[in-house]
Structure formats: structure tokens, C-alpha cells
VEXTOR-333879 format. One record per residue: residue number from 1; chain; x, y, z of N, C-alpha, C in turn. Coordinates in nm, 2 decimals, always signed. Example, Ala and Ser with C-alpha at 12.3 -4.5 7.8 and 13.67 -1.06 7.14 Angstrom:
! VEXTOR-333879
{kelum 1,"A",{+1.32,-0.57,+0.78},{+1.23,-0.45,+0.78},{+1.32,-0.33,+0.78}}
{kelum 2,"A",{+1.28,-0.22,+0.71},{+1.37,-0.11,+0.71},{+1.29,+0.00,+0.79}}
! end
This chain:
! VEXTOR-333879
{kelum 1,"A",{-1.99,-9.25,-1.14},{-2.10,-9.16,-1.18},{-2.12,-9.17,-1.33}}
{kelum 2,"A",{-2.02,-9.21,-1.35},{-2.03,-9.22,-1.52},{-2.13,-9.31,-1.61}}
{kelum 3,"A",{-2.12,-9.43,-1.53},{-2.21,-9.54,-1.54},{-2.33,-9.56,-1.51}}
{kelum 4,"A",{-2.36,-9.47,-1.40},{-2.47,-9.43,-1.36},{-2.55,-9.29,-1.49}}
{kelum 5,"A",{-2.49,-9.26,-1.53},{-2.55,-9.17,-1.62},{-2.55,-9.21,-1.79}}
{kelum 6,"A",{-2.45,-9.30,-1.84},{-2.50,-9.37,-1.92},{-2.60,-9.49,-1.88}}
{kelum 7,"A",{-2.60,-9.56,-1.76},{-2.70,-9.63,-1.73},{-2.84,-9.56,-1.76}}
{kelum 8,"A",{-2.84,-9.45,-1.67},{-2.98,-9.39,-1.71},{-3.02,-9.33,-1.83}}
{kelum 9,"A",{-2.92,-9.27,-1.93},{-2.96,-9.26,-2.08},{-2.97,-9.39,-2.17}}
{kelum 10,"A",{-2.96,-9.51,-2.09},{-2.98,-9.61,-2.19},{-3.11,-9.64,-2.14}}
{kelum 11,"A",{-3.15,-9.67,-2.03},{-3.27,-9.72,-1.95},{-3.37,-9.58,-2.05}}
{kelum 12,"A",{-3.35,-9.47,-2.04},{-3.44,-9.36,-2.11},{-3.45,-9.40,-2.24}}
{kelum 13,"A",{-3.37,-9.43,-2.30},{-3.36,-9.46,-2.44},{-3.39,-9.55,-2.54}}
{kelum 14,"A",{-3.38,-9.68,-2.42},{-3.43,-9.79,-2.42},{-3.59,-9.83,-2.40}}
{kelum 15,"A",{-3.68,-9.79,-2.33},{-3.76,-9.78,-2.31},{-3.92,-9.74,-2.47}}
{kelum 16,"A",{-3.89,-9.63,-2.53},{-3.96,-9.57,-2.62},{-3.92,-9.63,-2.73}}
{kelum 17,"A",{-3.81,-9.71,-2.77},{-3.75,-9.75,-2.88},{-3.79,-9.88,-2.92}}
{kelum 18,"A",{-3.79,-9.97,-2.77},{-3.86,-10.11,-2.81},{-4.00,-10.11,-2.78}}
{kelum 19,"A",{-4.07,-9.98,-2.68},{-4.25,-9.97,-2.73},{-4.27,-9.94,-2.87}}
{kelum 20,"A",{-4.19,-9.84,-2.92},{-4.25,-9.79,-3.10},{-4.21,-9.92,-3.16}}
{kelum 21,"A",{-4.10,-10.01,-3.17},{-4.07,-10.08,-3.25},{-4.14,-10.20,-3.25}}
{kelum 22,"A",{-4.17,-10.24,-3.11},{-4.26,-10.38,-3.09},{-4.39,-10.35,-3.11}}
{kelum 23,"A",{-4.46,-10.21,-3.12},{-4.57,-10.17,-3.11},{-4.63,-10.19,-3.28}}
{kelum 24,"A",{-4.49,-10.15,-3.35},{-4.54,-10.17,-3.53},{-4.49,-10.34,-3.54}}
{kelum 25,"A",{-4.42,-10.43,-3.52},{-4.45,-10.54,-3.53},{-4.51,-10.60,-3.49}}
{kelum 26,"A",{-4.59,-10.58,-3.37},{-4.73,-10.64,-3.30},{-4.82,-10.62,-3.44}}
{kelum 27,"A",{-4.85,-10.52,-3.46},{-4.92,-10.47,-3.59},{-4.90,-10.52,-3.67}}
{kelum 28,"A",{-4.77,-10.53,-3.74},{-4.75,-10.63,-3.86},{-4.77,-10.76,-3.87}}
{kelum 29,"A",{-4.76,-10.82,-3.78},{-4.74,-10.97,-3.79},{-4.85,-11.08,-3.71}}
{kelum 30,"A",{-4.94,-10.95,-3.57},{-5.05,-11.05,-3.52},{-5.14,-11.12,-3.62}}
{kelum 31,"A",{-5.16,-11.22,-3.57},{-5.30,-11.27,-3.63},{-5.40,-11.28,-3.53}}
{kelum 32,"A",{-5.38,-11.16,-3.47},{-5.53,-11.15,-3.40},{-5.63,-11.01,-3.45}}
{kelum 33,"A",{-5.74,-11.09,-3.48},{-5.79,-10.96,-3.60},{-5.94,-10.87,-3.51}}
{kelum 34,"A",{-5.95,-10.94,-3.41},{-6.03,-10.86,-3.31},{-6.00,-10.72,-3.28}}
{kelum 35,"A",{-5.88,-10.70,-3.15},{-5.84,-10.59,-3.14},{-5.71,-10.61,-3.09}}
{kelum 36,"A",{-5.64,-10.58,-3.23},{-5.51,-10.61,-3.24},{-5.44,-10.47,-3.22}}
{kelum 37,"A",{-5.50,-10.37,-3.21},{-5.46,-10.21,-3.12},{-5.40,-10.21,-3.03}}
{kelum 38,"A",{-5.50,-10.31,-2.95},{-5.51,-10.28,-2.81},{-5.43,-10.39,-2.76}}
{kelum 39,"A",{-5.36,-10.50,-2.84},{-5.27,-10.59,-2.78},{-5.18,-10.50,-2.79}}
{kelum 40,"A",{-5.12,-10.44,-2.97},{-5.03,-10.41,-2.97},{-4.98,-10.32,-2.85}}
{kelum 41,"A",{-5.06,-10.19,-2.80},{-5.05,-10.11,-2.69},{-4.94,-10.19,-2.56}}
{kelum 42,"A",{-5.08,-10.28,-2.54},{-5.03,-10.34,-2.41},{-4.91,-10.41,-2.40}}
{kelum 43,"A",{-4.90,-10.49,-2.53},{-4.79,-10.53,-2.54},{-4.64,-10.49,-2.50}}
{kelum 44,"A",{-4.69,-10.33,-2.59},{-4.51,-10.26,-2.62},{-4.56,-10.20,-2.47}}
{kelum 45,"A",{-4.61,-10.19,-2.42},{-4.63,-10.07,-2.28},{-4.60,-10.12,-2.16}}
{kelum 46,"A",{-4.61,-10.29,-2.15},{-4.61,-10.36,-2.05},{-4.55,-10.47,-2.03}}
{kelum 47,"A",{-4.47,-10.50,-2.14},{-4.39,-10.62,-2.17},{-4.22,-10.56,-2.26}}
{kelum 48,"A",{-4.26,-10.52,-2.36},{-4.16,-10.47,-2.47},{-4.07,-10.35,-2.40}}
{kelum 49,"A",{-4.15,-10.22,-2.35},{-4.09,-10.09,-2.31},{-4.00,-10.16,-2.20}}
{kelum 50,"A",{-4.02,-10.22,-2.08},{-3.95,-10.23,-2.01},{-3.83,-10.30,-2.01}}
{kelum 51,"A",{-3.90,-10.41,-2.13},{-3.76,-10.52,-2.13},{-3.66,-10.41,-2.24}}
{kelum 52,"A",{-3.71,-10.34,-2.29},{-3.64,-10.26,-2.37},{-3.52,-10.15,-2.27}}
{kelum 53,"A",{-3.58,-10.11,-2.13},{-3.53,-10.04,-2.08},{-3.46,-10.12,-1.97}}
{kelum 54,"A",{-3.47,-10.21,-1.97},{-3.39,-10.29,-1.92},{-3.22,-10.34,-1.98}}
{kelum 55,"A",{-3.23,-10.36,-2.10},{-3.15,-10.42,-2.18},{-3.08,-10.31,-2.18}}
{kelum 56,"A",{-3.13,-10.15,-2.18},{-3.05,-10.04,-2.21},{-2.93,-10.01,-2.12}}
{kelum 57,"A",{-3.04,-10.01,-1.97},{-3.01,-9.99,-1.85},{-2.86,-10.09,-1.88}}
{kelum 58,"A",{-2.88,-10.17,-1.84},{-2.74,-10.31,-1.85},{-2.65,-10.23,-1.95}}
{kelum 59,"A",{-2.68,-10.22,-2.05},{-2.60,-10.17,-2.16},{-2.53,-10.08,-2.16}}
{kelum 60,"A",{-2.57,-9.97,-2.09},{-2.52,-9.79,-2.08},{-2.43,-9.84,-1.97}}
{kelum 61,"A",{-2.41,-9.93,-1.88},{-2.38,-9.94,-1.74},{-2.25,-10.03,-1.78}}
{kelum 62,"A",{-2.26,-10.13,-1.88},{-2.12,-10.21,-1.92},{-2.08,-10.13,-1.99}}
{kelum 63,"A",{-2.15,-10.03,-2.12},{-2.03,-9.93,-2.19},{-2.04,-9.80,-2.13}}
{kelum 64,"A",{-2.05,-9.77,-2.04},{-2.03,-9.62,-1.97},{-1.94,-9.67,-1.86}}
{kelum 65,"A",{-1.87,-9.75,-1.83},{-1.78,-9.83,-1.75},{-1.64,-9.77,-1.83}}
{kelum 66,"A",{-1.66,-9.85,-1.94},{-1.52,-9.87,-2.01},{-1.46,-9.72,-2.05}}
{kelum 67,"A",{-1.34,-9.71,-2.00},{-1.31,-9.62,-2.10},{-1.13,-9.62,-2.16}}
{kelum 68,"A",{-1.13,-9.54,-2.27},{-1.02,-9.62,-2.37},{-0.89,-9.57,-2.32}}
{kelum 69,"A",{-0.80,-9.69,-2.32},{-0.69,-9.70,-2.24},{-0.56,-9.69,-2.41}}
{kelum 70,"A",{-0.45,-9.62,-2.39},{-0.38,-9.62,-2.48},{-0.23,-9.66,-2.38}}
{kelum 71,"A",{-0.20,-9.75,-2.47},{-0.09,-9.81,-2.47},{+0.05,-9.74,-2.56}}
{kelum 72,"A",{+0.16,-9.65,-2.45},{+0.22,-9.58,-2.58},{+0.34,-9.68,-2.56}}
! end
């Protein structure tokens, strides 16, 4: 259960963090000068958010696994 709940706060977390962040480097760095809004949008909304929520998902699920073992 534990894994499953940092799974899903990483998958949550993950998600909004790589749309806002891919969303302003889409912005910064296209050189597409038409409508570079509306890539950046699509971009972070439909490519970036998820792989973002993905990588979280994985992430919360290998460290909400572990927990710390002491050796006395």
C-alpha cells in the first residue's frame, strides 16, 4: 500500500511539473515563430505531462518500496 501511494503522489506530481517546465522551454528555445503557443500547449499537455507522470509514477513506486533498515 505504501507504494501504491507514493506511486500515485509521484504520478500527481509528476505530471504538472514536466507540463509547466517543458511548457517554458518549448517557449524558450522553439524556433517556430508561427504559433509557438500552441505547440508549446500541446507539447507539455500531450507528450511532456505524461512522460512526466510516468517517470513519477516509476519513481514513487521504487522509493516508496524501500524502507530504511538499521543494522545494530
Amino acid at each position: 500500500m505504501r507504494r501504491f501511494g507514493f506511486g500515485l503522489l509521484g504520478l500527481l506530481l509528476g505530471y504538472p511539473v514536466a507540463a509547466f517546465v517543458g511548457y517554458f522551454l518549448i517557449e524558450l528555445l522553439s524556433s517556430n515563430q508561427h504559433d509557438r503557443s500552441v505547440e508549446a500547449a500541446m507539447t507539455s499537455a500531450f507528450v511532456l505531462g505524461p512522460a512526466g507522470a510516468l517517470i513519477g509514477l516509476v519513481a514513487g513506486i521504487i522509493f516508496g518500496g524501500r524502507k530504511s533498515s538499521r543494522v545494530d
